[in-house]
N, C-alpha and C positions, 0 to 999 in steps of 0.2 A: 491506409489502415481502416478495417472495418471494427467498431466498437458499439458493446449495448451496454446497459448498465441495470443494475434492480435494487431499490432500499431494502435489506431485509433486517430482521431478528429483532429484539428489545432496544439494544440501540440505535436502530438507524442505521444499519453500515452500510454504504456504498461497495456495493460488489463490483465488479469489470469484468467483461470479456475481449480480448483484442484478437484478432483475424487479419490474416493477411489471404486479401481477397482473391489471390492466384494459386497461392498453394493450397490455401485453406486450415493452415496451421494457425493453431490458436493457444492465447495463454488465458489462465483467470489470475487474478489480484485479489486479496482476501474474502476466502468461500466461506462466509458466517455462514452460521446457521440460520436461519433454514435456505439455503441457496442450494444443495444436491439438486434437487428436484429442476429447478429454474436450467440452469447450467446441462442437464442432461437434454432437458428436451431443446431449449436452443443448439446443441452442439448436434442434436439428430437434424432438424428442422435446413438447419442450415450447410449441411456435411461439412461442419467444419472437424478436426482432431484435434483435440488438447493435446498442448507438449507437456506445460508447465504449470502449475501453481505455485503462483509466488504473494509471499507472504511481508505486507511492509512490517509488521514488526508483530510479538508476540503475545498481546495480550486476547483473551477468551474470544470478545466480540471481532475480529478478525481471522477466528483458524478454527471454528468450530466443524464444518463439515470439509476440510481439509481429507481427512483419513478417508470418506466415504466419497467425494472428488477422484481423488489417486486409485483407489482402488477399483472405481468404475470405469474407467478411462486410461490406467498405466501411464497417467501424469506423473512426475516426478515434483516436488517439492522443496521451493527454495525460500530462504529466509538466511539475515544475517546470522553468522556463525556464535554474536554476543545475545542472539532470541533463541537460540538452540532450542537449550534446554525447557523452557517455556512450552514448545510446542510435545517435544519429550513426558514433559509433567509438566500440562495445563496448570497454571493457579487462577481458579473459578471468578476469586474474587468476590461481583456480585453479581454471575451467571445466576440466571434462575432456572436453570438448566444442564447436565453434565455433559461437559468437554470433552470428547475424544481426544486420546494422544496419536500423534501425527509424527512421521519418521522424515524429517528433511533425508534429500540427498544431495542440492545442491546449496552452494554457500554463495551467498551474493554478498559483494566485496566492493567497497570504494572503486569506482576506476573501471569496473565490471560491466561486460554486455550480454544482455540479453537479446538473444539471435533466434528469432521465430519466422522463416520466410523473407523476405528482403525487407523488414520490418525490426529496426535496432534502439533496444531503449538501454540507454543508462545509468548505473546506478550510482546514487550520491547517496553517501552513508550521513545519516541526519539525527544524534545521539540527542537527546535531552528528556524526549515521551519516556522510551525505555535506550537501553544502553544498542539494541541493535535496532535501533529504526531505521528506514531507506526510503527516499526517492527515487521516483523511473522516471525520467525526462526523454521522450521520442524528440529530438530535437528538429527532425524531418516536419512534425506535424506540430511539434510546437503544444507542448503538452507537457506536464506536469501532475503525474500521480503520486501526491502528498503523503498519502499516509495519515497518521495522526499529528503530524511536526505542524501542518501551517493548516488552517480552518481558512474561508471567508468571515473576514472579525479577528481573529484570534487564531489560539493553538494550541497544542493540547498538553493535556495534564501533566507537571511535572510532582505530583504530590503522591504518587502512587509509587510501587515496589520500583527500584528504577529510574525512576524517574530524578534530574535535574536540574536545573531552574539555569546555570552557568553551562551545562552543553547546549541545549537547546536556543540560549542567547547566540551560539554561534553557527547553531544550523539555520536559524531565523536570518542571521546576517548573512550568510551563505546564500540563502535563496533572493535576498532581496540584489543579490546582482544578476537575475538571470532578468533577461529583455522583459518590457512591459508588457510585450506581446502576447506572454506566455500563457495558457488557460490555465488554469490550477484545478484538479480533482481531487479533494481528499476524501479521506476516510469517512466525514460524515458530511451530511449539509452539503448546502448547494455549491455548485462551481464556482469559480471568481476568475479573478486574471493575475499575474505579478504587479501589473500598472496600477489597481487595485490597490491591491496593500500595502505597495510601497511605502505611503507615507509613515505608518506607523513601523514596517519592516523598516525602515532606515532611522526612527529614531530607538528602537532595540540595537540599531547596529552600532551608531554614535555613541549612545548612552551605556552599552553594556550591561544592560538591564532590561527585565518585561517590565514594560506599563504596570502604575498600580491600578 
């Protein structure tokens, strides 16, 4: 897997590119704003083609240049089926900025593979941020793209539209049985690993409960 990354917009998001260096098909993972520009000139630079944009879950700073992505490139558009609507009718929240609405066409589903090139990530439906969050774990490469579910430190917000404090306790416990091994990339902030956050990811799991 060939992968770059860029922070872009107000908050910090972690954008992705993934390549598969034979075919040269490539996916993005939440195209914030302002990432068109970025994403266009690497996919020239590199002749890679975008299949997919895929979305870990549906709030503003994750899918703003979404529409302007797809429509550059005839990328197609995937996100959980319970962040739909979200991308449908953006809620800004506190965008300082207006959100383009974005047309999913495909539905990433528990148990689900993403197929781009001999390059397979799958997907772990991770509910507690919002009701459709997800995980992609390449398990080939030993990789974990978070989302907003697990930070290095922490995880994210369960106080927003959505948001759950008791799902999220069990996506958390979920993730803390994948191998130590595992990188973790999320949505904002710097990488970590599973081994990493285990300690605290296992007493969320024990105690059924976030840390106060």
């Amino acid at each position: 897997m060939e992968r770059i990354s860029r922070v872009v917009g107000p908050a910090s998001t972690n954008v992705h590119i993934l390549a598969d260096g034979r075919t040269r098909e490539a996916i993005a993972i939440d195209t914030a704003i302002p990432s068109f520009a970025w994403i266009a000139e690497e996919l020239a630079a590199r002749d890679w083609t975008l299949k997919l944009i895929v979305t870990t879950h549906g709030h503003w700073d994750h899918i703003g240049d979404n529409a302007a992505v797809a429509s550059a490139t005839g990328a197609e558009i995937a996100v959980h089926r319970l962040d739909r609507d979200w991308l449908l009718h953006p809620m800004p929240l506190s965008a300082p900025f207006e959100i383009p609405p974005s047309v999913p066409a495909v539905d990433l589903a528990e148990g689900g593979t993403i197929r781009f090139g001999e390059i397979r990530l799958q997907v772990l439906h991770t509910p507690g941020h919002t009701p459709g969050s997800v995980c992609l774990q390449s398990t080939d490469d030993g990789l974990l793209f978070s989302g907003d579910t697990l930070f290095a430190g922490g995880w994210g917000r369960v106080d927003l539209p959505g948001g759950s404090a008791e799902a999220i306790v069990d996506s958390l416990g979920r993730l803390a049985e994948l191998e130590p091994i595992v990188t973790v990339l999320p949505g904002h902030g710097p990488t970590t690993t599973i081994g990493r956050e285990r300690p605290w990811l296992e007493l969320v799991r024990s105690g059924g409960r976030l840390p106060m």
